[in-house]
Legacy VTK file of the C-alpha trace (Angstrom):
# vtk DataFile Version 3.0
C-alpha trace
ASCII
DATASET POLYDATA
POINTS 348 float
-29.176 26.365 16.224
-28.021 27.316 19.563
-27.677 23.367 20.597
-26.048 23.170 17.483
-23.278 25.350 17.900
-22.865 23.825 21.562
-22.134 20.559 19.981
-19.888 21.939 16.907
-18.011 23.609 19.666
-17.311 20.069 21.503
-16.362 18.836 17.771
-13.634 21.778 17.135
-12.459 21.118 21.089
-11.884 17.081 20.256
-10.535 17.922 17.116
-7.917 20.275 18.309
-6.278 17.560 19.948
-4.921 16.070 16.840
-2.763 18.624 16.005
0.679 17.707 15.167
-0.092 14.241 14.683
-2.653 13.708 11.707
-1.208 15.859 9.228
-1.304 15.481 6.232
-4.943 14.782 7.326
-7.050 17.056 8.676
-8.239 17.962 12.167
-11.578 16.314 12.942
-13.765 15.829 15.901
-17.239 14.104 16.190
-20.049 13.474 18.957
-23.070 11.484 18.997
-26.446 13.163 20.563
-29.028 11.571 22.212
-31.941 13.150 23.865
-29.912 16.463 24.544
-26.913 14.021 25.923
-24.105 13.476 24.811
-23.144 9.582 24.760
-20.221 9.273 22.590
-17.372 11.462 20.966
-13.740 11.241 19.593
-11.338 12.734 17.516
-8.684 11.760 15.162
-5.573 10.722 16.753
-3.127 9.928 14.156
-2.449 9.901 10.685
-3.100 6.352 8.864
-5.537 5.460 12.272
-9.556 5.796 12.774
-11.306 8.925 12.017
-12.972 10.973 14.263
-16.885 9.553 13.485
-15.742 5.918 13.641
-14.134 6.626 17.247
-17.100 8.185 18.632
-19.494 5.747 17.312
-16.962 2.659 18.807
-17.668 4.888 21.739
-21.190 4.882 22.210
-21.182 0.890 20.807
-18.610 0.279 23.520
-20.494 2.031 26.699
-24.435 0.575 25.541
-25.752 -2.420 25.798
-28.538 -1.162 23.260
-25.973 0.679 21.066
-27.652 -0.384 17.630
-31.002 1.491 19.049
-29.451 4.452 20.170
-27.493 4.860 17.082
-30.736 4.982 15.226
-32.394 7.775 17.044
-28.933 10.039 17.546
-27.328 12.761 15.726
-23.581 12.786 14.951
-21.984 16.194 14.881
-18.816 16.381 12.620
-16.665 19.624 12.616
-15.432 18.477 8.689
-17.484 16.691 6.119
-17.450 12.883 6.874
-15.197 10.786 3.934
-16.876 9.399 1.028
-13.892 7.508 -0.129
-11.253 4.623 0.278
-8.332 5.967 1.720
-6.058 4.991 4.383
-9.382 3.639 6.257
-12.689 2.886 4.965
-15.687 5.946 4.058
-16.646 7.570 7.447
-20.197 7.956 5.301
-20.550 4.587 4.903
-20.297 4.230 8.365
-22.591 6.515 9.346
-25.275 4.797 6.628
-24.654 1.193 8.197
-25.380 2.428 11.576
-28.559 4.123 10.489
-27.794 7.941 12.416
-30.694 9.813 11.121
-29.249 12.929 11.839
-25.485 14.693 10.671
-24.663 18.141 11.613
-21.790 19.309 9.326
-18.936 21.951 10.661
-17.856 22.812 7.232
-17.353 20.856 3.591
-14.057 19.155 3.089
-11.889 20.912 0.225
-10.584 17.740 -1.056
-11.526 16.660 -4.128
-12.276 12.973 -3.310
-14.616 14.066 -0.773
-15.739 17.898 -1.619
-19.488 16.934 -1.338
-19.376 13.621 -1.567
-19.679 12.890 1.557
-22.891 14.741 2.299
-24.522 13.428 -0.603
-23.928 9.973 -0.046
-25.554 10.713 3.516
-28.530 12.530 1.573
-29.629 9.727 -0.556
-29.384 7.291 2.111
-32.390 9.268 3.670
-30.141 11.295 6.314
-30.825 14.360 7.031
-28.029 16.310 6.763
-27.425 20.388 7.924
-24.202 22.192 7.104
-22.064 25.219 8.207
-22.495 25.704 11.840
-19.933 27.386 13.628
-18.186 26.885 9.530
-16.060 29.743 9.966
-14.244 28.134 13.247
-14.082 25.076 11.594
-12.392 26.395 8.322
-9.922 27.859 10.810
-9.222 24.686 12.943
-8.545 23.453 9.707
-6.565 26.492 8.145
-3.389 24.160 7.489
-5.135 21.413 5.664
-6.971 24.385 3.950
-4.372 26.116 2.518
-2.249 22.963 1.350
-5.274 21.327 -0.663
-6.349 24.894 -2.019
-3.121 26.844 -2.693
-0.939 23.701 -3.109
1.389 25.199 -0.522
2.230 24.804 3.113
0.780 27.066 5.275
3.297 29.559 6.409
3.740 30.875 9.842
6.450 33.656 10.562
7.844 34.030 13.509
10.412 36.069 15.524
11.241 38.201 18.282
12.015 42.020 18.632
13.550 44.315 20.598
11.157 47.182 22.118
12.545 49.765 19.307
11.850 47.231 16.607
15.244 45.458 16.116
15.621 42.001 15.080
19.636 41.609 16.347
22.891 43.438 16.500
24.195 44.876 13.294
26.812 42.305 12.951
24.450 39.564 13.395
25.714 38.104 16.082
23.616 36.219 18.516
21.509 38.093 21.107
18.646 36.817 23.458
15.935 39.363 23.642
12.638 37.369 25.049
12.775 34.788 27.829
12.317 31.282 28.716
8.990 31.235 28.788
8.789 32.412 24.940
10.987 29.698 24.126
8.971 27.407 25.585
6.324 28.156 24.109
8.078 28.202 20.648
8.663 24.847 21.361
5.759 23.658 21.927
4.514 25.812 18.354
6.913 23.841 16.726
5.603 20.281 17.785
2.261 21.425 16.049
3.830 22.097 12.625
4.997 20.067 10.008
8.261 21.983 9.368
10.572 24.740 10.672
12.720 26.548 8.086
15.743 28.678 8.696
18.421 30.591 6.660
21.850 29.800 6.125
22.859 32.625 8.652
20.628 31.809 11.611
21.922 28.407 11.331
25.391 29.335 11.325
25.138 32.220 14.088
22.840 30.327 16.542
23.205 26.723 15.728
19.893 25.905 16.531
18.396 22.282 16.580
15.433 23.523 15.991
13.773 20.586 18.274
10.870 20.576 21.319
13.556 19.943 24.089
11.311 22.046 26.392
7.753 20.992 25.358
5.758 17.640 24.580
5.472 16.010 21.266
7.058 15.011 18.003
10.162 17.418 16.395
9.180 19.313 12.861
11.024 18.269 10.193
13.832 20.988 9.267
14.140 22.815 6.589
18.049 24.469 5.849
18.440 27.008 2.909
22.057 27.270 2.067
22.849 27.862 -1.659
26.378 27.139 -1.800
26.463 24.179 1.101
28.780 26.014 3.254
27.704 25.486 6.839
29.620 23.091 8.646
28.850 19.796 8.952
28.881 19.613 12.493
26.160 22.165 13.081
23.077 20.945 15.266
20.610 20.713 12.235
22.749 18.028 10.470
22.717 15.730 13.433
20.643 13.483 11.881
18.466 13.258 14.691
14.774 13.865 12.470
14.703 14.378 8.793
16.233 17.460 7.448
15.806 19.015 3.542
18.591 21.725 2.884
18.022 23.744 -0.469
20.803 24.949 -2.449
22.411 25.022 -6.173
25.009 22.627 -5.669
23.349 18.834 -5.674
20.373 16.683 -5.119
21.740 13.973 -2.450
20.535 11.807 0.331
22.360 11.352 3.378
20.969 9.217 6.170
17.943 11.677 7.086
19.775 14.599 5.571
17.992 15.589 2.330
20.054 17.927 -0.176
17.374 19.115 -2.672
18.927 21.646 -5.781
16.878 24.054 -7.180
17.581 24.872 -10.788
17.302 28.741 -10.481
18.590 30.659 -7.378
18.700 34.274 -8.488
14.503 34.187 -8.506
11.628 32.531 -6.749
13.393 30.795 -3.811
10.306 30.782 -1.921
8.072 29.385 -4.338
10.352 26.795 -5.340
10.666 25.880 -1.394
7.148 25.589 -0.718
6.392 23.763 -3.967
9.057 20.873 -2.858
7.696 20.939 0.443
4.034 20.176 -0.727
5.138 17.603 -2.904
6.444 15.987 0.213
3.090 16.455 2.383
4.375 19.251 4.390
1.379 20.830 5.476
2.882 23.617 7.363
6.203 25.049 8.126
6.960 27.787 10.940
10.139 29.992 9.983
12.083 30.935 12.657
14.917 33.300 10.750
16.431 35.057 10.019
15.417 38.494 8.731
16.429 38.066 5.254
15.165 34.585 4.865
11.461 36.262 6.571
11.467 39.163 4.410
11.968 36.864 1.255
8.653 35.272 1.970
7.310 38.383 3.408
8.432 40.353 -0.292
6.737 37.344 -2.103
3.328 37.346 -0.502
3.595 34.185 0.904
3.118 34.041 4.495
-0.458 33.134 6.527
0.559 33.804 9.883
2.767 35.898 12.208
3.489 35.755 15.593
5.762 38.373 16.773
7.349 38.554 20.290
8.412 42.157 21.558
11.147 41.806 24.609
11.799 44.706 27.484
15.464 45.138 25.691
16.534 48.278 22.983
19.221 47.838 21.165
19.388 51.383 19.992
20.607 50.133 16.538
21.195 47.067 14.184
18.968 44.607 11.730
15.330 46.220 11.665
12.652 43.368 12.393
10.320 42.152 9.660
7.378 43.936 9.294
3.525 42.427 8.067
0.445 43.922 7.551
-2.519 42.197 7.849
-5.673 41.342 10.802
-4.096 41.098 14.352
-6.380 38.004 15.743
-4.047 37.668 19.260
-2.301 39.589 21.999
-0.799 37.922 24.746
1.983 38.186 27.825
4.403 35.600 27.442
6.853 36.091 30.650
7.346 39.140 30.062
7.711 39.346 26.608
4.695 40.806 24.699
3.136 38.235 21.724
1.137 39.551 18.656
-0.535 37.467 16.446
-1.376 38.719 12.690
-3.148 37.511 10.055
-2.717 38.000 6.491
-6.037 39.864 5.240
LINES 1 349
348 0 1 2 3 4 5 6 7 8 9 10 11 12 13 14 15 16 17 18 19 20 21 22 23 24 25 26 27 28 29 30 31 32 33 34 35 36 37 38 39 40 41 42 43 44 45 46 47 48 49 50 51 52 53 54 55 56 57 58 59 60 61 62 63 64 65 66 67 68 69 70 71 72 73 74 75 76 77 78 79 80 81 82 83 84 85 86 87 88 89 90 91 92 93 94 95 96 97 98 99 100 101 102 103 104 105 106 107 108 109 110 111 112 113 114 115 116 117 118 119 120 121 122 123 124 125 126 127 128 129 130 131 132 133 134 135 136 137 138 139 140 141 142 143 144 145 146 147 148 149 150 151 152 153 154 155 156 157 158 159 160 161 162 163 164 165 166 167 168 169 170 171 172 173 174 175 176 177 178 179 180 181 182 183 184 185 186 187 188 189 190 191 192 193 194 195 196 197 198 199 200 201 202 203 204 205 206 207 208 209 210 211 212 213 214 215 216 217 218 219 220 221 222 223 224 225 226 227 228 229 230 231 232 233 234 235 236 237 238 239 240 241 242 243 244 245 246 247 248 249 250 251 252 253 254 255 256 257 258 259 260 261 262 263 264 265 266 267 268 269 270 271 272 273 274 275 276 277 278 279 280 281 282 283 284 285 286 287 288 289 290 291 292 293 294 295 296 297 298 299 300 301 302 303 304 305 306 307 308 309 310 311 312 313 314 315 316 317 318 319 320 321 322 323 324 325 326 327 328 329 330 331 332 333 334 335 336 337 338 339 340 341 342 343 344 345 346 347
């Protein structure tokens, strides 16, 4: 089991690497044993490209001159249950079958209910043998995103925002105030290339004009996500730049505008959040990260529906103003950022 888990850890390591480009798939990452060795292993790059078994198997096909024999006496470790059906490429199963691996070491089941077990049966009666759940708990969490949207039919939600040391989110007009450093907006950045979405409120928008982009990190800009009932923010804000696709909510009309979406909800009085995330999993969204501000966190916060937090705690008081969110749930992370204090909490 030990050897196992060394392998599964390799898996969740590869898989990792895929995140923020293969949503609305999920993270995956696969090696192929032989003799204690290690001879080929990949990952899923991309949405719509090869899966994570069919790169490492090209891999060991493309480095051996005796691939086929190899292949026969290997063991492929998965860190998600390999596909047992027709999608955007062919069955990863199938694959696995054709090549004649003996041996396939499962991270954890896939959720989805075109796979759910298929997979690993198909591999069963084909003679394979097949063990699953190592390291299943890590590999549910690598996965936590793809998770949440197949089981809960909902984005996975990650709140985040920063704090003075005596607990205040800004100034009690509002107005814009700095309280962590560069280094915690780099790294906010770079959180923000790994998500689907980021979602703000019609203040923070206004006050900050944000364009909610990775400027200071690598990778691909979330989609943005605007709530602003009446449509009164100007025009020429940052977010309507057109620059990557943005969805605004409000009461007033259902339009398109280049990339800017206007999306009406029919009641604004009650369930704002639930109507959000319900429109943003019927557009794939897998996750969104909101950034602010406190009302538009505390709505989700009041409503239960939030996954994640990750709250940054600055050297600067403020004495008195807007009191920051507040969660409850597992802390999982604590971390110096600059030096700006990170906590990481997990809804129990």
């Amino acid at each position: 089991m030990v050897q196992h888990e060394k392998y599964m850890q390799r898996c969740i390591e590869l898989a990792g690497l895929g995140i923020g480009t293969v949503s609305p798939n999920p993270m995956v990452g696969a090696v192929v044993v032989f003799e204690d060795k290690i001879i080929g292993e990949g990952y899923h790059h991309k949405y719509g490209e090869a899966h994570a078994e069919v790169n490492a198997i090209n891999q060991v096909i493309n480095n051996f001159p005796d691939a086929s024999e190899l292949l026969k006496q290997s063991t492929i470790y998965v860190s998600l249950e390999p596909c047992a059906h027709y999608g955007k490429t062919p069955p990863c199963a199938d694959l696995i079958i054709k090549h004649q691996i003996p041996n396939v070491i499962v991270g954890c089941r896939d959720p989805f209910s075109q796979v759910d077990g298929k997979g690993i049966e198909k591999l069963k009666e084909a003679g394979i043998e097949v063990v699953v759940g190592v390291l299943e708990k890590e590999c549910q969490w690598l996965n936590r995103r793809f998770f949440t949207r197949i089981q809960k039919h909902r984005p996975y939600i990650i709140l985040k925002w920063a704090q003075t040391i005596d607990v205040f989110f800004a100034p009690e007009d509002s107005s814009q105030h700095w309280i962590t450093g560069i280094e915690s907006r780099k790294l906010v950045h770079q959180w923000r290339s790994e998500e689907d979405a980021v979602l703000v409120g019609k203040n923070t928008a206004a006050i900050d004009n944000p364009q909610l982009n990775v400027r200071y990190a690598q990778g691909r800009s979330p989609k943005r996500v605007v709530i602003d009932r009446r449509l009164e923010l100007n025009q020429n804000l940052n977010v309507f730049d057109q620059s990557v696709e943005t969805l605004i909510f409000n009461e007033v009309k259902t339009d398109i505008n280049g990339k800017n979406k206007y999306i009406a909800l029919e009641d604004f009085d009650r369930y704002v959040p639930q109507y959000i995330l319900f429109q943003l999993y019927l557009q794939d969204i897998q996750s969104v990260i909101i950034e602010g501000g406190a009302h538009t966190l505390n709505s989700f916060i009041e409503a239960d529906l939030w996954d994640e937090a990750r709250i940054f705690t600055g050297e600067k008081e403020l004495k008195t103003g807007i009191k920051a969110p507040s969660v409850k749930g597992k802390i999982t992370d604590e971390y110096s950022s600059g030096k700006d204090k990170v906590l990481v909490v997990v809804r129990d």
